[in-house]
N, C-alpha and C positions, 0 to 999 in steps of 0.2 A: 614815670621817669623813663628817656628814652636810652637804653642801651645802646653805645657801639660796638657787636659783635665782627664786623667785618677789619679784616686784616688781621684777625688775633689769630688765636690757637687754631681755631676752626677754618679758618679760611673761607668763610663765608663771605658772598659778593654782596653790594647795597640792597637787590631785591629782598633778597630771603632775610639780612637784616632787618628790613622794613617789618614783612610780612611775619617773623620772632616778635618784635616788638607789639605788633598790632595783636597777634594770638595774646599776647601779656598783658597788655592793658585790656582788650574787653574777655580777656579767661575765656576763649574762643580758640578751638582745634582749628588746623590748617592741611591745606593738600599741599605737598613738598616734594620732591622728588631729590633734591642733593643730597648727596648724602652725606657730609659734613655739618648740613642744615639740620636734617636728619637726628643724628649724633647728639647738636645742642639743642634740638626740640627732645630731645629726650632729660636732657641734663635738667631740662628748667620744668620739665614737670608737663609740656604741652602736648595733648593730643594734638595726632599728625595720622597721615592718610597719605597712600602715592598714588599718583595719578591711576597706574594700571588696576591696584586695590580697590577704586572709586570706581572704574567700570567695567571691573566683576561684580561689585556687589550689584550695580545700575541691571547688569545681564543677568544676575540670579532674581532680583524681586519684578523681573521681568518689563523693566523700565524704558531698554532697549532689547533689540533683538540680535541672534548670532551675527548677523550682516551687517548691522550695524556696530557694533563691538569690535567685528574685522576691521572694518572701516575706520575705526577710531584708535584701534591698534597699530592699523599697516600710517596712519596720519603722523602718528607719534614718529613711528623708525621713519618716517621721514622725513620727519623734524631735528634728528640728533634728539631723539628721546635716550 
């Protein structure tokens, strides 16, 4: 069943609705970064991860390196992260 989270309480845009719903139906953790997203990934019970969380963990299990972590950091603030 597909929820409309967007426009309610949370204020959550189409993507992150989408991307709630699809964590709901296959009971699959999501990377989110809104944080109203955030909020109702928490209400409904869904592991969630943000983007920056995902590449510390990527730079401790030595996935990536410092340079490239900068790299994927300084990408982000330039994104409107």
């Amino acid at each position: 069943m597909v929820e409309d989270f967007s426009g309610n309480f949370f204020d959550i845009d189409k993507g992150e609705n989408s991307i709630i719903n699809l964590a709901l139906e296959k009971n699959e953790g999501i990377i989110i970064d809104d944080n109203n997203a955030i909020k109702l990934a928490r209400i409904l019970n869904i592991q969630h991860i943000r983007t920056t969380t995902l590449l510390m963990m990527a730079l401790e299990k030595s996935i990536i390196n410092k340079r490239q972590a900068k790299e994927l950091l300084q990408k982000l603030v330039e994104n409107s992260y």
